[in-house]
C-alpha positions as CSV (number, residue, x, y, z in Angstrom):
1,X,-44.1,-8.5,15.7
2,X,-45.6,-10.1,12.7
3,X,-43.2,-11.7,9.5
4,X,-45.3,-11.7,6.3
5,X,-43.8,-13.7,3.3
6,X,-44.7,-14.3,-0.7
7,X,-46.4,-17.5,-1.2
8,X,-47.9,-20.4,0.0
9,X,-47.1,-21.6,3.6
10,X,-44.3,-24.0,3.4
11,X,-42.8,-21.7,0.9
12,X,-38.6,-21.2,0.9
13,X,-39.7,-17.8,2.1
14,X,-41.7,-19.2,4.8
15,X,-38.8,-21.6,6.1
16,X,-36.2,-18.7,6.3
17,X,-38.8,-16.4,8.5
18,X,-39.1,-19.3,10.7
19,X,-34.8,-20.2,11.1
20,X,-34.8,-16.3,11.2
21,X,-38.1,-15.2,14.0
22,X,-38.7,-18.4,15.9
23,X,-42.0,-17.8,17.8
24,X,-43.1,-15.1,16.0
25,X,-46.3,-15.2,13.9
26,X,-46.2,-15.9,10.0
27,X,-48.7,-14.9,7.2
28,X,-48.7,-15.7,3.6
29,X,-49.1,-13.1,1.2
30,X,-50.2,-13.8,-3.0
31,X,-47.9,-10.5,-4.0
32,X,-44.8,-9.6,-3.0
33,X,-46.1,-5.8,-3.4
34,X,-48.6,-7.4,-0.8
35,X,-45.8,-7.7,2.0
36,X,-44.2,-4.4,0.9
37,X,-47.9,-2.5,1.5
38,X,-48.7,-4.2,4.7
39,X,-45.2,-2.9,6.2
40,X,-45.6,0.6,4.7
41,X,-48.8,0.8,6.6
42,X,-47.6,-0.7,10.4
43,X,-44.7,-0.8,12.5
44,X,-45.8,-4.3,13.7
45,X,-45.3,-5.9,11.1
46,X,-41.7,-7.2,9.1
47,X,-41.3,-9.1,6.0
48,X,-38.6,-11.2,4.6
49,X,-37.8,-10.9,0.8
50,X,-35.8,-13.1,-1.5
51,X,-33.4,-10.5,-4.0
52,X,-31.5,-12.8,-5.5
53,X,-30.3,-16.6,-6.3
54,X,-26.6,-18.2,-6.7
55,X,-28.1,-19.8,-9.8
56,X,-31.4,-18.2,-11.5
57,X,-29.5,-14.2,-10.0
58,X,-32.1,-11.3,-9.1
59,X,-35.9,-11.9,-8.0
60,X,-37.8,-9.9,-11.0
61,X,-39.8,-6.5,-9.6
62,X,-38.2,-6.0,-6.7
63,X,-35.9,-3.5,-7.0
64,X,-38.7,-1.3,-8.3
65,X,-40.8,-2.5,-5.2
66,X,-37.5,-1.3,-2.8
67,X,-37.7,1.9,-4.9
68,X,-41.3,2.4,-4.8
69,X,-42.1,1.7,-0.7
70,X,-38.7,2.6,0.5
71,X,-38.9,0.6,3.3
72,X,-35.7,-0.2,5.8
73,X,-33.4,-2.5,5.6
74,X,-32.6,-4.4,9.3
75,X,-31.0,-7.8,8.2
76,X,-29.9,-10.0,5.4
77,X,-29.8,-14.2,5.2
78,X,-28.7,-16.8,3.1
79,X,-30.6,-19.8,3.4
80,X,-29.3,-23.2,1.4
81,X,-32.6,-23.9,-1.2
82,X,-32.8,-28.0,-1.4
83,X,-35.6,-29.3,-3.9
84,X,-37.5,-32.4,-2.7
85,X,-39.6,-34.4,-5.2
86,X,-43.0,-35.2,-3.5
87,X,-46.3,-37.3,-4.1
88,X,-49.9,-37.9,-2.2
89,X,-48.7,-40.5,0.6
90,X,-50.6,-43.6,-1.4
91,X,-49.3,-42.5,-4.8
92,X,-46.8,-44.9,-6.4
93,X,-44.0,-42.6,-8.1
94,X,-44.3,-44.9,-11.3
95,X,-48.3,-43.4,-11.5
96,X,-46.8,-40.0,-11.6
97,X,-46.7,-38.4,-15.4
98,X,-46.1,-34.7,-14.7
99,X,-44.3,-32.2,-11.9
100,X,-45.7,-29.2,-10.9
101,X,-43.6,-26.7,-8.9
102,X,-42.4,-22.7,-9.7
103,X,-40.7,-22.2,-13.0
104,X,-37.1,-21.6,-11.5
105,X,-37.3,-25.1,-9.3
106,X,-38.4,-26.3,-12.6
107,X,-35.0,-25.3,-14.0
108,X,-33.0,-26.2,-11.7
109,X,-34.5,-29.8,-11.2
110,X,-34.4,-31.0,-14.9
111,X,-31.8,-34.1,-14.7
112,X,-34.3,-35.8,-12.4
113,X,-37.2,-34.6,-14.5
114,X,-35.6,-35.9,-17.9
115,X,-35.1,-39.0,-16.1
116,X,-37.9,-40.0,-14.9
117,X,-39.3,-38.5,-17.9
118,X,-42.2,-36.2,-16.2
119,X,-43.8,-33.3,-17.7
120,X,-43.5,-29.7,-16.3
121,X,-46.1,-28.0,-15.3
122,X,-45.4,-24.2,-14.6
123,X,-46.9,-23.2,-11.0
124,X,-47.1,-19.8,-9.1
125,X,-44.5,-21.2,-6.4
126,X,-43.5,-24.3,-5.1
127,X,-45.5,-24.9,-1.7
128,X,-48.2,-23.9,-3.8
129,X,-47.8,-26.7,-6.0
130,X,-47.8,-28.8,-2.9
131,X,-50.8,-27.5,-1.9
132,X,-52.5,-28.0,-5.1
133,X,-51.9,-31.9,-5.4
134,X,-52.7,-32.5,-1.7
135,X,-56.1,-30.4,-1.6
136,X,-57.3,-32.2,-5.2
137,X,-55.7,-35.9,-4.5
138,X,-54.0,-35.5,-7.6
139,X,-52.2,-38.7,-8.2
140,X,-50.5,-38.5,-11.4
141,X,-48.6,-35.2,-10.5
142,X,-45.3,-35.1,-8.4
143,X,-44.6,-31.6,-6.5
144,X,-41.1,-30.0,-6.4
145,X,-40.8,-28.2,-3.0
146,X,-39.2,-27.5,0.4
147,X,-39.4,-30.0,3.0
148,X,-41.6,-28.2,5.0
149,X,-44.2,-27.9,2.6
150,X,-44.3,-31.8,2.5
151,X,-44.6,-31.5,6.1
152,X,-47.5,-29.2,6.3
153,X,-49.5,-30.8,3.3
154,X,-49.2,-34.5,4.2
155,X,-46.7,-35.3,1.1
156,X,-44.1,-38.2,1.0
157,X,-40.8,-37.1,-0.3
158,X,-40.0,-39.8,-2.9
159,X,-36.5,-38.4,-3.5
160,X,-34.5,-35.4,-1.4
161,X,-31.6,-32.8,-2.8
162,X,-33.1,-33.3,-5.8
163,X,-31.6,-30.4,-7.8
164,X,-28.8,-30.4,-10.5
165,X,-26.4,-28.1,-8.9
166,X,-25.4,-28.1,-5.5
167,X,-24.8,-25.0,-3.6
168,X,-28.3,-23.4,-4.8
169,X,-28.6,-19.9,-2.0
170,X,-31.5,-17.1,-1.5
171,X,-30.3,-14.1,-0.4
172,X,-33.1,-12.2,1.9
173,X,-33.2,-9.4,3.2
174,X,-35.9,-8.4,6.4
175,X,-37.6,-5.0,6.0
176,X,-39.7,-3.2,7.3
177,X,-41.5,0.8,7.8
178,X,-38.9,2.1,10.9
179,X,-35.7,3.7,10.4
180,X,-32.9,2.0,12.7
181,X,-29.8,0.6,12.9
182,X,-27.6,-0.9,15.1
183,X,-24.6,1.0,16.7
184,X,-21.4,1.4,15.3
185,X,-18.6,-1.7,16.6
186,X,-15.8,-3.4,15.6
187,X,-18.1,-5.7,13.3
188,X,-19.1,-6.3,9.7
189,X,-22.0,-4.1,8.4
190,X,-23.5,-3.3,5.2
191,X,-24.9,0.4,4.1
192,X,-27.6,-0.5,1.8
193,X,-28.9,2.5,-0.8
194,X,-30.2,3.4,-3.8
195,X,-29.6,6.6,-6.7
196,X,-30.9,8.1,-9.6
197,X,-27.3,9.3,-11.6
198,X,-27.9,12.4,-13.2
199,X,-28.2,12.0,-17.4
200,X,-24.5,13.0,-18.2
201,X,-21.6,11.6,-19.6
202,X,-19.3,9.9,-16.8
203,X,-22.2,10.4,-14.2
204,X,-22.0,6.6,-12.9
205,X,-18.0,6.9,-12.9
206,X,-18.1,10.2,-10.4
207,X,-20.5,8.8,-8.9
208,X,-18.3,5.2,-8.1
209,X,-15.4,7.6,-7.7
210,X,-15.5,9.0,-3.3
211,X,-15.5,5.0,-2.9
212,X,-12.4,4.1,-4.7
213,X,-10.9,7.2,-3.3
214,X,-11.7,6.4,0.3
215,X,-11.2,2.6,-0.1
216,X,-14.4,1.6,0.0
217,X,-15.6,-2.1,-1.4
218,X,-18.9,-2.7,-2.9
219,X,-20.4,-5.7,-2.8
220,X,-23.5,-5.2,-4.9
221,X,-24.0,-2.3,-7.8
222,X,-27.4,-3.2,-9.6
223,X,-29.1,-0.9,-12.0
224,X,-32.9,-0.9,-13.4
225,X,-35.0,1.7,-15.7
226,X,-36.6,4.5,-13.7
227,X,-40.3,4.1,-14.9
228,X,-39.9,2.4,-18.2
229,X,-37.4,4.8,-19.0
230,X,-34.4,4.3,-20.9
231,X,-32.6,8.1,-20.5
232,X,-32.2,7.4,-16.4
233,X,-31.4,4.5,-14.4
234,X,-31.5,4.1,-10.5
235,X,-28.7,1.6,-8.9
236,X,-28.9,-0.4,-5.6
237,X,-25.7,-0.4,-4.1
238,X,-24.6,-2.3,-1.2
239,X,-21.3,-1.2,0.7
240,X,-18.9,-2.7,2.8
241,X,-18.9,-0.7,6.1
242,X,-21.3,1.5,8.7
243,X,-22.6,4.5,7.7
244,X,-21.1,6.2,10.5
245,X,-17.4,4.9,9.6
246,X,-15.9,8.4,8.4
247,X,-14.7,6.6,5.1
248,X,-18.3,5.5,4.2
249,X,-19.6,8.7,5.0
250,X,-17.1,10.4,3.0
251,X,-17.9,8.0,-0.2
252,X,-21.7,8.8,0.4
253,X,-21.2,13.1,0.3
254,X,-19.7,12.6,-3.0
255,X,-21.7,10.1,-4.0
256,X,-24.3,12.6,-3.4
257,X,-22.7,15.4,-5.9
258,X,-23.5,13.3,-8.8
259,X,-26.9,11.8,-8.2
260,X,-30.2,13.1,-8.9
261,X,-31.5,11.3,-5.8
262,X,-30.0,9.6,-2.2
263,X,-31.8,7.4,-0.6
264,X,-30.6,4.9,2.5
265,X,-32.4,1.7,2.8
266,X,-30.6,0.2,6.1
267,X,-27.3,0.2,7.7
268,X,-27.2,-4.1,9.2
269,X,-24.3,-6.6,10.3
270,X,-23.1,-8.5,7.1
271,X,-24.0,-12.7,7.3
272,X,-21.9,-14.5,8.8
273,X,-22.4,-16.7,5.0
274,X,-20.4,-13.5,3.5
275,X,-16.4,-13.9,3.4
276,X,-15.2,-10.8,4.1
């Protein structure tokens, strides 16, 4: 088996497929359509794809790149994201005028960047940034990163945990083109899916209804435009429970009265991260 990620290696992306498939081989992708394609095509391959943050929320595009490839759903994880501010190993920090890293690091990195009064400079992603001052020897640019980017491209950390707001999580899920999931036990899961409500009044509250009737808890109900459309919108839902628990199946027939469209993207064990 064969994880593909988005970005550069040394990547947050890149660090979770590593905690996540030790062993396994890794390749970096420029696109996260990129990793989505590459799975469509072959069984072989997985990849692991950051949905949303505890302080910058969703990951833009994807939800239309779940809807468009349809791929399953086999696992989730919540990885801890700690920024690192790094330089070329004979750089002097007080040389350094600007930092270069990926627009939400950026963000959540600006009481050291204030401080030490450095300029932003907007990047495609963090290890890439990395990358970029290491390859050019640029000497007057710090990188914001992971620590295994510093690792790979011969950077010294100046400063570690280096953003404002402590408890900064990814939430990824692994994917990939083969329907499976794992047998029904006396254990957490989550039924993942997505629907297209039908364009009536009340349609999202019949919809919500079979899981309030059966006791079923949701822990995620996120909407988007269907094709830069603003009469229908598809949700991605993710439930509390097995698809083969008679409750959740119950919720999911009447769910299925009041959509336009069904579609199940995995049934997997909940994180142990999650409080249920």
């Amino acid at each position: 088996m064969k994880i593909v990620y988005q970005g550069s290696p040394g990547a947050y992306s890149h660090l979770a497929a590593k905690k996540i498939y030790t062993g396994c081989e890794t390749i970096p992708c420029k696109t996260f359509e990129e990793c989505f394609k590459i799975c469509s095509e072959d069984e072989k391959f997985r990849t692991i794809i950051p949905v949303e943050n505890s302080i910058a929320g969703r990951v833009a595009d994807i939800q239309y790149l779940i809807n468009k490839y349809k791929l399953q759903i086999y696992a989730e994880h919540f990885e801890s994201i700690t920024h690192n501010l790094m330089i070329l190993p004979n750089t002097n920090i007080k040389e350094v005028k600007a930092v270069r890293s990926h627009s939400q690091a950026i963000s959540q990195c600006q009481k050291i960047i204030n401080l030490k009064k450095l300029e932003p400079i907007i990047a495609a992603d963090t290890a890439g940034s990395a990358k970029y001052i290491s390859e050019n020897k640029i000497q007057n640019e710090a990188a914001i990163a992971s620590e295994l980017a510093a690792e790979i491209y011969k950077l010294k950390i100046v400063e570690k945990n280096i953003e404002d707001t402590k408890g900064n999580v990814t939430r990824f899920l692994i994917m990939g083109r083969k329907a499976e999931h794992p047998e029904f036990e006396k254990k957490n899961y989550i039924t993942s899916c997505i629907f297209k409500v039908k364009n009536k009044p009340a349609a999202l509250y019949k919809c919500l209804g079979g899981f309030a009737t059966n006791n079923v808890n949701l822990s995620k109900l996120e909407s988007f435009s269907d094709q830069n459309s603003f009469e229908q919108y598809l949700f991605i839902c993710d439930i509390y429970g097995h698809i083969e628990d008679p409750k959740i199946q119950k919720s999911l027939e009447e769910l299925g009265f009041h959509t336009v469209s069904l579609d199940i993207l995995g049934v997997y064990e909940a994180s142990s991260y999650r409080k249920i």
